[in-house]
N, C-alpha and C positions, 0 to 999 in steps of 0.2 A: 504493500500500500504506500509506504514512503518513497521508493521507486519512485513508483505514478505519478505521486504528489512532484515529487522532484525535476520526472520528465515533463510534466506540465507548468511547472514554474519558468524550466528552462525555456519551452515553445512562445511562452508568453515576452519571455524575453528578449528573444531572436526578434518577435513578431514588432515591440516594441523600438526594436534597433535602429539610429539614424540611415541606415543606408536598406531599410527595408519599404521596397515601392508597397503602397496600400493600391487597394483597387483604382480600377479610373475614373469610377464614377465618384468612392469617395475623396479623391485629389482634388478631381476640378469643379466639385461642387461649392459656389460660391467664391471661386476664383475669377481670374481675368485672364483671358487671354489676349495679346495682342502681335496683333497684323504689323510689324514693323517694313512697309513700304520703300524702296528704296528712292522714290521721287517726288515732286510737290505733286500738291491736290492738282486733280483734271484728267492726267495724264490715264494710259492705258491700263497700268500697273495698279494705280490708285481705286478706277475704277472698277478695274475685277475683285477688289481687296473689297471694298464696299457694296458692290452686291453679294458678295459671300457673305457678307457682316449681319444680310438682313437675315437669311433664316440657318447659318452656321452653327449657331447653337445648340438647336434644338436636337440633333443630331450628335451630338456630341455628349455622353455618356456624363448625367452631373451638371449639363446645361449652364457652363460658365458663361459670362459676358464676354461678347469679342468687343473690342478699340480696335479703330487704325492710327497706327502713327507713324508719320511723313519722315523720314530722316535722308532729304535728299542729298546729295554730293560722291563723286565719280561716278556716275554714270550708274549709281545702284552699286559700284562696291564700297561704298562705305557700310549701309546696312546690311552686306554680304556679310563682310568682315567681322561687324560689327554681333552680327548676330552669330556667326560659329565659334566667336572667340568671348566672348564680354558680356552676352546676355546671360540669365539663366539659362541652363540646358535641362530643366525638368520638361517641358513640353506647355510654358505658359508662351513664348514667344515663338512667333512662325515669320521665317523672311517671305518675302516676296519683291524678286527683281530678277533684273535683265536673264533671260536664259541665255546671251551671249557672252556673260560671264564663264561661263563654263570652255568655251573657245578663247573667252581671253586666258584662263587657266593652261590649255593647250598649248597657247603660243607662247607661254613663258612673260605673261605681260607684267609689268611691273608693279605694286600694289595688291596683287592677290595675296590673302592672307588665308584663304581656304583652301580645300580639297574636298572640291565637288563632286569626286566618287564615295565620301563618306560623310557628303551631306546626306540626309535622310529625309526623301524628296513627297510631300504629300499627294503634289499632282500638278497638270497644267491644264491650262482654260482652251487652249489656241493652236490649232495647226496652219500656221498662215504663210505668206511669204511677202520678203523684200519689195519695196517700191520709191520710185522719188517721182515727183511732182515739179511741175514749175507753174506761172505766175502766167497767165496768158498773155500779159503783155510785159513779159521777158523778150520777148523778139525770138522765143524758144520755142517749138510746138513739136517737135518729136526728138526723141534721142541722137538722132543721123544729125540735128545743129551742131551737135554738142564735140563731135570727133573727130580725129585728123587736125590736120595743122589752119583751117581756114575757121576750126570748128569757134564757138563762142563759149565763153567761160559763163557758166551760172555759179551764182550763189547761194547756196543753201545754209542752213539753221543745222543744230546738230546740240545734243547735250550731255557730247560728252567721245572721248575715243572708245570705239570698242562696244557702243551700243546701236540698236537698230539704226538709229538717224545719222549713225558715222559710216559703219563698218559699209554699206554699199554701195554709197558714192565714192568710199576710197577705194576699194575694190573694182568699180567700174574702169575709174583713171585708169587703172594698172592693165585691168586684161582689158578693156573696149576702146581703151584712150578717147574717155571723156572728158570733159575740162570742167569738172565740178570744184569749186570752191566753196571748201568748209568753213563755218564760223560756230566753235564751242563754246559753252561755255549757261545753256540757257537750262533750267531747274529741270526740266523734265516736259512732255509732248505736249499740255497747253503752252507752256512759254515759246518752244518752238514754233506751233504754229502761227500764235500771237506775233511772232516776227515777219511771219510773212503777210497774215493779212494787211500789217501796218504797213507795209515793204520796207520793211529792214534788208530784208531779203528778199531773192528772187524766188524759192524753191523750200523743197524739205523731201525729207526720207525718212520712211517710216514701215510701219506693215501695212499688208492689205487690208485685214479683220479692221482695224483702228478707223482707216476711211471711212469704212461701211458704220461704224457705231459712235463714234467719236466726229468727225470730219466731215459728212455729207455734203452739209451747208457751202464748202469751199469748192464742192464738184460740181452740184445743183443747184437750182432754184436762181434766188432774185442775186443773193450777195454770192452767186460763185467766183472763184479766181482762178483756178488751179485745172490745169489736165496735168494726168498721171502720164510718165513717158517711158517707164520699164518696170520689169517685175523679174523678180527672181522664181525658181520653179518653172511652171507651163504656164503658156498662156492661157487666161478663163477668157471668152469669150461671153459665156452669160450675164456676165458682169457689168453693169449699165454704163463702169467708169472704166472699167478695162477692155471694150473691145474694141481690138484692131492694136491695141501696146501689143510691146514686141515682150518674148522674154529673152533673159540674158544668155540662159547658153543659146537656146538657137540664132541669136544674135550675133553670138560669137561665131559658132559654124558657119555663118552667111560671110562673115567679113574674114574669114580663114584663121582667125586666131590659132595657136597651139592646142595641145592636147593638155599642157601646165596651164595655160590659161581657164577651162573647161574644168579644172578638178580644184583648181583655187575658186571657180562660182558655185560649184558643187560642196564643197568644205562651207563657203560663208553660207548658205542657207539649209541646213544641215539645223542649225537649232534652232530655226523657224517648225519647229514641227513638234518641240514643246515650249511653245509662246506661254507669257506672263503663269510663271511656274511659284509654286509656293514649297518651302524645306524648314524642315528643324533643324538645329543643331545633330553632332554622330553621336553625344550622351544621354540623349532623351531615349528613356526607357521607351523598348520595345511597344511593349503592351499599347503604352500610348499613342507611341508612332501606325500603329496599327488600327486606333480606335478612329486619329483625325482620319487617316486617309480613307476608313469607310465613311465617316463624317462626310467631308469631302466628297466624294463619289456621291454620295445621297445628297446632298446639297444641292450638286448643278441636275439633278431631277427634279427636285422640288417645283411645283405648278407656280409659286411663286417666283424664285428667283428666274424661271424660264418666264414666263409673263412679262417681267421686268427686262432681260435681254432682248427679247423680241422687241418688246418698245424701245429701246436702246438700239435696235438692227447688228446687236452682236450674235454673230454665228459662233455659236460656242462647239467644241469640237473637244472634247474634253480626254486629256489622258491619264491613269491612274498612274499614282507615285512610282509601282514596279515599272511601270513602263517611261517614265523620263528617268529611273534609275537606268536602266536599259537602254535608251539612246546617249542620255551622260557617258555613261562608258563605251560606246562607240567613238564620240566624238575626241574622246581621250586617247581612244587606239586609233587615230588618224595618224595615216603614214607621216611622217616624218619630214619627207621633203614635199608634201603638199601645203602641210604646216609650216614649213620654212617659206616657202611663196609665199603665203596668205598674209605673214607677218610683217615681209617686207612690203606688200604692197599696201598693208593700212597700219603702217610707224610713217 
């Protein structure tokens, strides 16, 4: 009998232990969770953060409060950073930023303070691809201005190296010899575009998904500016702002480019296909990593937050955390010298 007693004193002890996870429902009952964003309010990243915000909870075992909070600067590596290193790693805080971090980690970019194969990835919203725009009265109207030696230099917006609105107009220079001129330095994709409707600029690059839910207004209607001049991936055709843009590789095959040219526009749209991705830290107990990304998954079902993208005209395409775990390390096991090109042509 004193045994027993003993072996149950002990149980109770283990159980009481600081390094012993409780359930998940009793953890995050009556906690916070929060959405640390890696760019200001508007933007694409902010906006997928806050329609998750509406019915993420309820889904999530203990039904904590989500927050979003904005911690813009590099391009979304700072709340990369910030969040694999400095945040708590229990599973109260979730990043959310560029998936082309994960390619700037690739190309050895300067500033990366993670390793996005052992971030632990809840999910992404987007399978989209590459695009830039110009100003219709840029004296620009299709890509073909813009290359060779007669071509005309456009200026675009960008917020930041290494993010959607950089990496493809630098990219183009190199393999299409476009004459895109970058200007960095704007918080995140409302600042950006804000630049060009005031014409700060002539142009912007961004995703396709973003136009369609974010952007319309600058394609259609009374106040438009902007025709779209290339896409990365295939051309969509059913697309009311894309038909008849060209896409880049076939583009490049038209004008002979290399076979280096071709696997450098293949490598940059590579993590277009898990667009505005959300991760925990790699210390967040399992269990919980498990609970958000069913969370997750049931969330972009939800009758409501689908209601709310439709009205928004976001095509959400959604992928589970195993699965941009899965393309993350693909894009990590990119050969070698496809990654040396990519690098050199957008430093």
């Amino acid at each position: 009998m004193l045994t027993k007693i003993w072996v149950l004193v002990a149980a109770l002890a283990f159980l009481a232990a600081p390094g012993f996870s409780a359930s998940v429902e009793e953890f995050y009952r009556g906690r916070t969770i929060r959405i640390v964003v890696g760019f200001g309010p508007g933007g694409a990243n902010d906006t997928n953060a806050r329609l998750l915000q509406k019915v993420f909870s309820k889904y999530i075992p203990g039904n904590p409060t989500i927050v979003v909070e904005n911690k813009p600067g590099g391009g979304s590596m700072l709340a990369a950073n910030t969040v694999y290193n400095t945040e708590p790693q229990d599973g109260t805080v979730i990043g959310a930023f560029t998936q082309d971090l994960v390619l700037q980690q690739a190309l050895a970019a300067p500033g990366v303070r993670f390793d996005a194969a052992k971030y632990q990835w809840i999910g992404s919203a987007v399978e989209t691809a590459g695009m830039c725009a110009a100003r219709t009265d840029s004296g620009v109207t299709r890509i073909e201005d813009t290359i060779g030696e007669r071509g005309k230099q456009l200026v675009v917006s960008s917020f930041g190296k290494g993010t959607p609105s950089h990496i493809p107009p630098a990219v183009f220079n190199a393999t299409l010899g476009t004459k895109f001129k970058i200007v960095t330095g704007y918080e995140g994709g409302a600042a950006q575009r804000l630049a060009v409707k005031n014409k700060e600029v002539q142009g912007f690059c961004t995703q396709v998904q973003l136009i369609t839910s974010l952007a319309a207004d600058m394609f259609e209607g009374p106040g438009a500016c902007c025709k779209v001049l290339i896409v990365t991936g295939s051309e969509v055709e059913d697309h009311p702002f894309l038909k008849g843009v060209p896409a880049a590789e076939k583009l490049a095959e038209k004008l002979g480019k290399s076979k280096d040219d071709l696997a450098i526009l293949r490598a940059m749209n590579a993590p277009n296909r898990i667009a505005r991705p959300l991760a925990v830290a790699p210390e967040v107990p399992g269990d919980r990593v498990q609970a958000l990304r069913r969370a997750y998954d049931k969330a972009f079902s939800d009758p409501e937050l689908r209601k709310a993208a439709e009205k928004m005209k976001m095509d959400l395409s959604l992928k589970t955390g195993e699965e941009v775990s899965r393309i993350v390390q693909e894009l990590l096991n990119t050969p070698k010298p496809a990654l040396a090109s990519l690098k050199e042509a957008i430093q």
